[in-house]
C-alpha positions in Angstrom: -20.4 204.9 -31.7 -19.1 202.7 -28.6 -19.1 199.2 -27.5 -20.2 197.7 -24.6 -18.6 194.6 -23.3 -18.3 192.2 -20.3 -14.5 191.7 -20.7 -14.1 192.4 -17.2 -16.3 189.6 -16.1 -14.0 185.9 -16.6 -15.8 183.5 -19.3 -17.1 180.4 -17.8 -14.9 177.2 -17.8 -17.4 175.1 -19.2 -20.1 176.4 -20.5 -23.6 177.3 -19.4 -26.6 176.1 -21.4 -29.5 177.4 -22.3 -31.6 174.4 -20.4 -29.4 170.8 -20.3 -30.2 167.4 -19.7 -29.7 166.9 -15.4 -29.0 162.9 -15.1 -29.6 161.6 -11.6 -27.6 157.7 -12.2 -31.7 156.1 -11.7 -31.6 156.3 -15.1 -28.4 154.0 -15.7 -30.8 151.2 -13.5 -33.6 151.3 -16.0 -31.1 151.1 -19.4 -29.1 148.4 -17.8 -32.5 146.3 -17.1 -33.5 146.6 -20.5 -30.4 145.6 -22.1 -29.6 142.7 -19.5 -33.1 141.4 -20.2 -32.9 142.2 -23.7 -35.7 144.0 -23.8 -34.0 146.9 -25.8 -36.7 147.6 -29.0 -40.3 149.4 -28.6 -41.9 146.8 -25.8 -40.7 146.3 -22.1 -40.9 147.1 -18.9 -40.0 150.6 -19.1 -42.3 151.6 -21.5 -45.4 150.0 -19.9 -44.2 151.7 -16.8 -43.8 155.4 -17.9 -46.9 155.0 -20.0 -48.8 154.4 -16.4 -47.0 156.5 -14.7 -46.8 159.8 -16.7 -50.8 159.1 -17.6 -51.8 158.9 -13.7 -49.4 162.3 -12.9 -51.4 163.9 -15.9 -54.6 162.9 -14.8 -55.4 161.0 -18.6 -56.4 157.3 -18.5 -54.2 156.2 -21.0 -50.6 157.2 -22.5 -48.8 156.0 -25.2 -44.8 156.0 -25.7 -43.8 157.7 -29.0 -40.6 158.7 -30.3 -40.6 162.2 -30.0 -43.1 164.7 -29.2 -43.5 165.8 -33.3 -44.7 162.1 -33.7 -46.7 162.5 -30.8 -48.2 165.5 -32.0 -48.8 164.1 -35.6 -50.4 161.5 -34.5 -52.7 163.2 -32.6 -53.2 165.6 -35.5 -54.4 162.5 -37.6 -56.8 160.7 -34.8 -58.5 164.3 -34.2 -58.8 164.9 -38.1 -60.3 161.3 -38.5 -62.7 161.7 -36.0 -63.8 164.9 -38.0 -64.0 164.1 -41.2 -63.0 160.5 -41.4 -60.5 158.5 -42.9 -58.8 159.8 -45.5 -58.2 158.4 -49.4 -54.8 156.9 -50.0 -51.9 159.2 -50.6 -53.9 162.0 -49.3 -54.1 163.9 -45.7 -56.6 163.7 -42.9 -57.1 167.1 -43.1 -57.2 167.4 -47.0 -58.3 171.3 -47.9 -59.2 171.9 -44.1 -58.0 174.7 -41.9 -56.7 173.9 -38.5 -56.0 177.0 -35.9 -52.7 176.9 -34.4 -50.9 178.5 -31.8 -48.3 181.6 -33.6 -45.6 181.6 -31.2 -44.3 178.1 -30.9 -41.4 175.5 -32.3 -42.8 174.8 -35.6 -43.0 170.9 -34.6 -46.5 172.2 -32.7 -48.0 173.5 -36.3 -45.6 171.5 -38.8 -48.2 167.7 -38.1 -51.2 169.6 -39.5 -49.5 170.3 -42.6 -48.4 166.2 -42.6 -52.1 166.1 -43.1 -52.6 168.2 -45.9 -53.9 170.8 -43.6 -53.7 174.5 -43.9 -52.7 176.1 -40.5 -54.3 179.7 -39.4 -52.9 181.6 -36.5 -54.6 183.6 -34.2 -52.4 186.3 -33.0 -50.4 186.3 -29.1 -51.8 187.4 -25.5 -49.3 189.5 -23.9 -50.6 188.2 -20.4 -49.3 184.3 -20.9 -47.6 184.7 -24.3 -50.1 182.0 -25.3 -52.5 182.1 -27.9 -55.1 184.9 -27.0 -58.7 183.5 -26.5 -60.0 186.6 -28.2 -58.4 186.4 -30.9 -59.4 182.9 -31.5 -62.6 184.1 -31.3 -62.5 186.4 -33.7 -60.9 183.8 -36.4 -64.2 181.4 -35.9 -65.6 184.4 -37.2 -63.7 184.8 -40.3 -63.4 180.9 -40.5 -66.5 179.3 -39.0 -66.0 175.8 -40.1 -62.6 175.2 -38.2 -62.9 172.5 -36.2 -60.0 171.7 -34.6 -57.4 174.0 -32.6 -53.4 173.1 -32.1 -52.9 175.1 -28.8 -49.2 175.4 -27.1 -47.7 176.0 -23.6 -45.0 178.2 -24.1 -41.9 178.0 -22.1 -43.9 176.3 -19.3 -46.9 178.9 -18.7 -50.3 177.2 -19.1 -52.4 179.3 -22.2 -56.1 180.2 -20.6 -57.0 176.9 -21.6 -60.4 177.2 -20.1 -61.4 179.7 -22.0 -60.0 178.0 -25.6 -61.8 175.1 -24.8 -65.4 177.0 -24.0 -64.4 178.7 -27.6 -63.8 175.0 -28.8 -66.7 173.5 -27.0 -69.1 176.7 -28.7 -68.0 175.6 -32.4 -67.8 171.5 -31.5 -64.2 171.9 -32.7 -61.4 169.7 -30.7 -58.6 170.3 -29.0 -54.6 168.9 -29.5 -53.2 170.3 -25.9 -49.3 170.8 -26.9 -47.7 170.6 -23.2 -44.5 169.7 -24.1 -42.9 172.2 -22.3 -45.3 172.2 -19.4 -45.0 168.7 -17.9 -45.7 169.0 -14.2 -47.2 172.8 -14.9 -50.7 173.3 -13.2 -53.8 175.7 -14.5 -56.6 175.9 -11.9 -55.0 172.9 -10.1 -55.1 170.6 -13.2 -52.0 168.7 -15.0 -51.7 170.6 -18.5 -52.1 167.4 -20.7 -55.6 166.7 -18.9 -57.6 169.7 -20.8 -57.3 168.5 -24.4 -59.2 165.5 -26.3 -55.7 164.9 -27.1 -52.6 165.7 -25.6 -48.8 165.5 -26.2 -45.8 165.8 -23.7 -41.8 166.0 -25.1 -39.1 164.1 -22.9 -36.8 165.7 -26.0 -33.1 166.8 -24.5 -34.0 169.9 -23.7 -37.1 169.3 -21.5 -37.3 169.2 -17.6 -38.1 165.3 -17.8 -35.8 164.0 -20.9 -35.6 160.7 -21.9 -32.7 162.4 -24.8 -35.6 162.1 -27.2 -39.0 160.9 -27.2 -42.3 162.1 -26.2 -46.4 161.2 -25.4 -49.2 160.9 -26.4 -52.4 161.5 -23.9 -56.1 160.1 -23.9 -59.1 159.2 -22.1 -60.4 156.7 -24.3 -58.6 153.1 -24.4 -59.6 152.8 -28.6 -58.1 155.8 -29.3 -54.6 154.7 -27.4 -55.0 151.3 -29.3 -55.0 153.2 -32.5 -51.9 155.1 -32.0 -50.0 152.2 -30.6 -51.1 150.6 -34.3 -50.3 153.4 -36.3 -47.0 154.1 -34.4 -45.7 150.3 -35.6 -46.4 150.4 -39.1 -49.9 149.7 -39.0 -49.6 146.0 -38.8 -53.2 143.9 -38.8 -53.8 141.1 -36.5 -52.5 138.5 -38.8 -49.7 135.7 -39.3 -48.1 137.4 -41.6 -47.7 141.3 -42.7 -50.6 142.8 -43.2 -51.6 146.4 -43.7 -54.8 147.7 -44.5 -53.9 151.3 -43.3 -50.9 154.0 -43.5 -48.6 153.6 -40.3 -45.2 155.0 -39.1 -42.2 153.9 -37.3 -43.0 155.7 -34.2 -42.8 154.1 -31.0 -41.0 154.9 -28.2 -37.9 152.6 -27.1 -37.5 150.7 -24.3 -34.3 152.3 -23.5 -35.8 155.3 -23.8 -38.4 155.0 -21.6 -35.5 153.4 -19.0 -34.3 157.3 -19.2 -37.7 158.7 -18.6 -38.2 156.4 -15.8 -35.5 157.2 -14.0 -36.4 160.8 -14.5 -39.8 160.8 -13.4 -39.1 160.5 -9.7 -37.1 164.1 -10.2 -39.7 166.4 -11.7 -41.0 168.3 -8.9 -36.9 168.8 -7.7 -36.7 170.4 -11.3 -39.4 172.5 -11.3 -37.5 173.6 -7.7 -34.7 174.8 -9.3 -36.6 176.2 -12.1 -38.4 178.6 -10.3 -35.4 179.6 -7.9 -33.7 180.5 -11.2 -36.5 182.5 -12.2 -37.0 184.2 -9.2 -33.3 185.0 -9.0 -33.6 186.9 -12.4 -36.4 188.3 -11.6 -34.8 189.9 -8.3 -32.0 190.6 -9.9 -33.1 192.4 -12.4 -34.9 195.2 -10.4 -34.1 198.6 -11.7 -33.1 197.7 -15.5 -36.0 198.6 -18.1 -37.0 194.4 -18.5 -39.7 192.5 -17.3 -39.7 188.2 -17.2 -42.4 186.2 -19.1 -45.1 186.0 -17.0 -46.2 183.9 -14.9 -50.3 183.8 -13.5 -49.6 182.9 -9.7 -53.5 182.9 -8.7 -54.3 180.5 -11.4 -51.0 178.7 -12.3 -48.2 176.9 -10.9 -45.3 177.0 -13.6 -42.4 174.6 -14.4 -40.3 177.6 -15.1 -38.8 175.6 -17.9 -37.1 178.7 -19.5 -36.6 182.0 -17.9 -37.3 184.8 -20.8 -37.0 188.4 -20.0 -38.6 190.8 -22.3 -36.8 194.4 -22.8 -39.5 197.6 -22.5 -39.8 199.5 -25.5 -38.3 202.7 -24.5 -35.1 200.9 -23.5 -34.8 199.3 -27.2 -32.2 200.3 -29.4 -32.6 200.5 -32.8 -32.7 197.4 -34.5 -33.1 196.0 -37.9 -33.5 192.1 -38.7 -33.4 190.0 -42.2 -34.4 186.4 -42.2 -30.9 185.0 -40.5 -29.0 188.1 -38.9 -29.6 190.9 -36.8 -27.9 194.9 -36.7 -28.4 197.2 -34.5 -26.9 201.1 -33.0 -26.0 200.7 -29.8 -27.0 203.7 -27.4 -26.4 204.4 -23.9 -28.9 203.5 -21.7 -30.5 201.1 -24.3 -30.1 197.7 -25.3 -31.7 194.7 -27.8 -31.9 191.1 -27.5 -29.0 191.0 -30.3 -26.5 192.9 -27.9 -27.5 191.2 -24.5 -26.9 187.6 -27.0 -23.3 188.8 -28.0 -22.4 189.5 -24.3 -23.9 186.2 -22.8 -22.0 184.8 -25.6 -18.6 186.1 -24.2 -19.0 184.9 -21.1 -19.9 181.5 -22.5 -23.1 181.1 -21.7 -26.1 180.2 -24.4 -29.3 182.4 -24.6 -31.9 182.6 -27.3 -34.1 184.7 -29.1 -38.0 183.8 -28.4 -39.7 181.6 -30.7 -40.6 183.6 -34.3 -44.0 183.9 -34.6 -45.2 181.0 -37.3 -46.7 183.7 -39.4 -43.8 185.4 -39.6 -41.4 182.0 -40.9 -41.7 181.6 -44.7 -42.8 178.9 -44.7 -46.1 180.0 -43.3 -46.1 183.5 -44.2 -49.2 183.9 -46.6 -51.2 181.7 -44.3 -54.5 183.3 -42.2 -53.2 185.2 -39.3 -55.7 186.9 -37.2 -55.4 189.4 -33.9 -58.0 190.5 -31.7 -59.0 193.1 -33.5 -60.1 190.9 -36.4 -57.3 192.4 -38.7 -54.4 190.3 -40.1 -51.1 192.6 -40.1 -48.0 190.9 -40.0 -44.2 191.9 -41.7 -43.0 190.0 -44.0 -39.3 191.2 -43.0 -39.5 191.5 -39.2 -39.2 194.6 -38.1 -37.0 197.7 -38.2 -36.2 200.0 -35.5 -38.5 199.8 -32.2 -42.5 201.3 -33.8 -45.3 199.0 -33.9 -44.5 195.4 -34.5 -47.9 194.8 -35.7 -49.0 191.7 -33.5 -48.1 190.8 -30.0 -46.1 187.7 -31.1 -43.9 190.0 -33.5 -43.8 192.3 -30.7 -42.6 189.8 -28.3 -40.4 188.4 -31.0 -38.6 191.5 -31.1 -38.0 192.2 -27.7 -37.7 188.9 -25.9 -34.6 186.5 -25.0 -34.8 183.3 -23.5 -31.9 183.4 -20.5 -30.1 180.7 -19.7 -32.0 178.4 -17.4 -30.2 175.3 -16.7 -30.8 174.0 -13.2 -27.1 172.9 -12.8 -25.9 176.7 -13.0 -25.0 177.8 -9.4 -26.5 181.2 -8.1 -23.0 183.1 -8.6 -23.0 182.0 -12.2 -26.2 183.4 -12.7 -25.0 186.9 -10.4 -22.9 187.1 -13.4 -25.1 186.5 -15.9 -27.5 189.5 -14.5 -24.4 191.7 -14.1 -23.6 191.3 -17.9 -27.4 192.0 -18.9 -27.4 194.8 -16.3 -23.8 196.2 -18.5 -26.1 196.0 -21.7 -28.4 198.7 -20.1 -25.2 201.1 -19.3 
């Protein structure tokens, strides 16, 4: 056995992240208004502004400021599920004993709202072409489960899913549509804003985003009752009366004013983050010519793509054998060969973060002995991830296995990132 290692290569001073907030000093002008107005709490200036201004960009008529994107995403959970099947008995969900489709390779905060709601989430299996959910495979789960009417779908790492083709499959069985763009704000599909192709739709300004308000997030619509409802429930669900009154469940859910002072000093920088995005990815991507790795992929004809995170996924023959529980990985290094577990390790030395790709939600235990469906109509999935490099079973498990989100921060400087491809490129040694 041997070890390879970047000790040659110096560790960064300070260290680079995996995707960090960029602050611009427009945002310091927004926070100060509110506070020397005192409008600091969830009404102001700021938050009527980014509500217009993020709705417009998307091409929705009306957006409303919530405090994250999960609440965003709940709440457009339980406006979709009303609409359905109407409003629901006290103390239970909106979708009580209903099945909701949801996209498998996500942040659980795109499938946990539907379980808020009593519902019971089904996953149709990956596309290897977006790393989206795969229109086929929803297809074939409206055939095991014909009365689904409503579909979670998700945006991963900035590439638009083939939402036209969900929402003909959505339109077919008069099922609706939560659009999770979260991490796709400013990405295009066929020239449209994702955010503008669901009946609903939710963007994240969370930390970690290319437009970051620290926290927060939005929720999208075309119709003006539907953006008065979630403005009520997101404030406790207080009736038009002198005193308290509540005659429904509500939350405490709206964004802040000082928040949205954040977000609206971001807004004016998207398009110069999406700049630096993509010069990131293209640098890996050039970079890593001749090493057995491909990036996620990205449709050019049909898409323009934030870039948000640049994820590389290692080809099959170049995997080395690997074994993972529910919390740790092992694996046998071998010359020539390499694993997302070994290129983590040496990124890790330099100081620099990376991540493994989302877990497919039928693969978390929480969600394991829930529907999963692929393509081809069957449901296989490990119940212990996988061992060694055979068939994974799905495309998200195979994914899962293979894939690494790379650091993508836009303040990292193109010799930082030389470095970075020169340690992955020692992994394949």
């Amino acid at each position: 056995m041997f070890i390879k290692d970047s000790n040659s290569i110096t560790p960064f001073e300070k260290k680079i992240w995996l995707s960090s907030p960029t602050m611009h000093g427009d945002e310091k002008k927004w926070v100060n208004d509110a506070i020397d107005t005192n409008w600091v709490s969830t009404v102001g200036a700021n938050i009527n502004a980014v509500e217009s201004e993020v709705a417009s960009f998307i091409g929705k008529k009306y957006g409303v400021g919530l405090s994250s994107g999960t609440a965003a995403l709940h709440l457009a959970v339980r406006l979709c599920a009303e609409k359905l099947y109407g409003k629901p008995k006290t103390g239970h969900g909106a979708l009580e004993g209903k099945k909701v489709f949801c996209s498998d390779m996500t942040f659980d905060a795109t499938v946990n709202p539907v379980v808020y709601e009593n519902g019971e989430p089904v996953f149709p299996d990956t596309e290897s072409d977006t790393w989206n959910m795969d229109p086929e495979a929803l297809r074939k789960a409206f055939e095991l489960y014909p009365d689904v009417k409503l579909i979670v779908a998700a945006h991963l790492y900035g590439t638009p899913a083939k939402i036209d083709e969900i929402r003909r499959i959505a339109d077919e069985h008069g099922a609706l549509i939560v659009e999770d763009a979260a991490e796709s704000f400013g990405s295009t599909f066929d020239g449209r804003q994702t955010g503008s192709f669901g009946d609903v739709s939710v963007i994240s300004f969370n930390g970690n985003k290319i437009i970051t308000g620290s926290t927060g997030g939005m929720l999208l619509t075309d119709s003006k009752e539907d953006a008065d409802t979630v403005r009520k429930w997101s404030t406790q669900s207080r009736e038009d009366a002198p005193w308290y009154q509540h005659e429904e469940l509500g939350y405490n859910y709206r964004m802040s004013n000082i928040v949205a002072g954040v977000v609206r000093g971001q807004l004016p920088y998207l398009r110069e983050h999406i700049a630096q995005k993509k010069a990131i990815y293209e640098r890996y991507k050039e970079g890593f010519k001749g090493l057995p790795v491909s990036m996620n992929p990205v449709n050019e004809t049909r898409c323009d793509v934030n870039c948000w995170l640049s994820c590389l996924i290692i080809d099959r023959q170049a995997m080395c054998p690997t074994v993972r529980s529910e919390n740790k990985a092992l694996y046998n290094p071998e010359h020539g060969k390499s694993c997302p577990a070994e290129i983590l390790e040496q990124l890790a030395r330099i100081n620099a973060e990376g991540r493994p790709v989302w877990k497919p939600m039928h693969m978390q235990p929480i969600y394991r002995l829930h529907g999963f469906v692929t393509k081809n109509g069957d449901g296989r999935a490990r119940t212990n991830a996988y061992i060694d490099t055979g068939d994974a079973g799905s495309i998200g498990e195979d994914i899962f296995e293979r894939g690494i989100c790379l650091p993508s921060d836009n303040k990292m400087t193109p010799a930082e990132q030389d470095a970075i491809i020169e340690v992955i490129g020692r992994c394949f040694d």
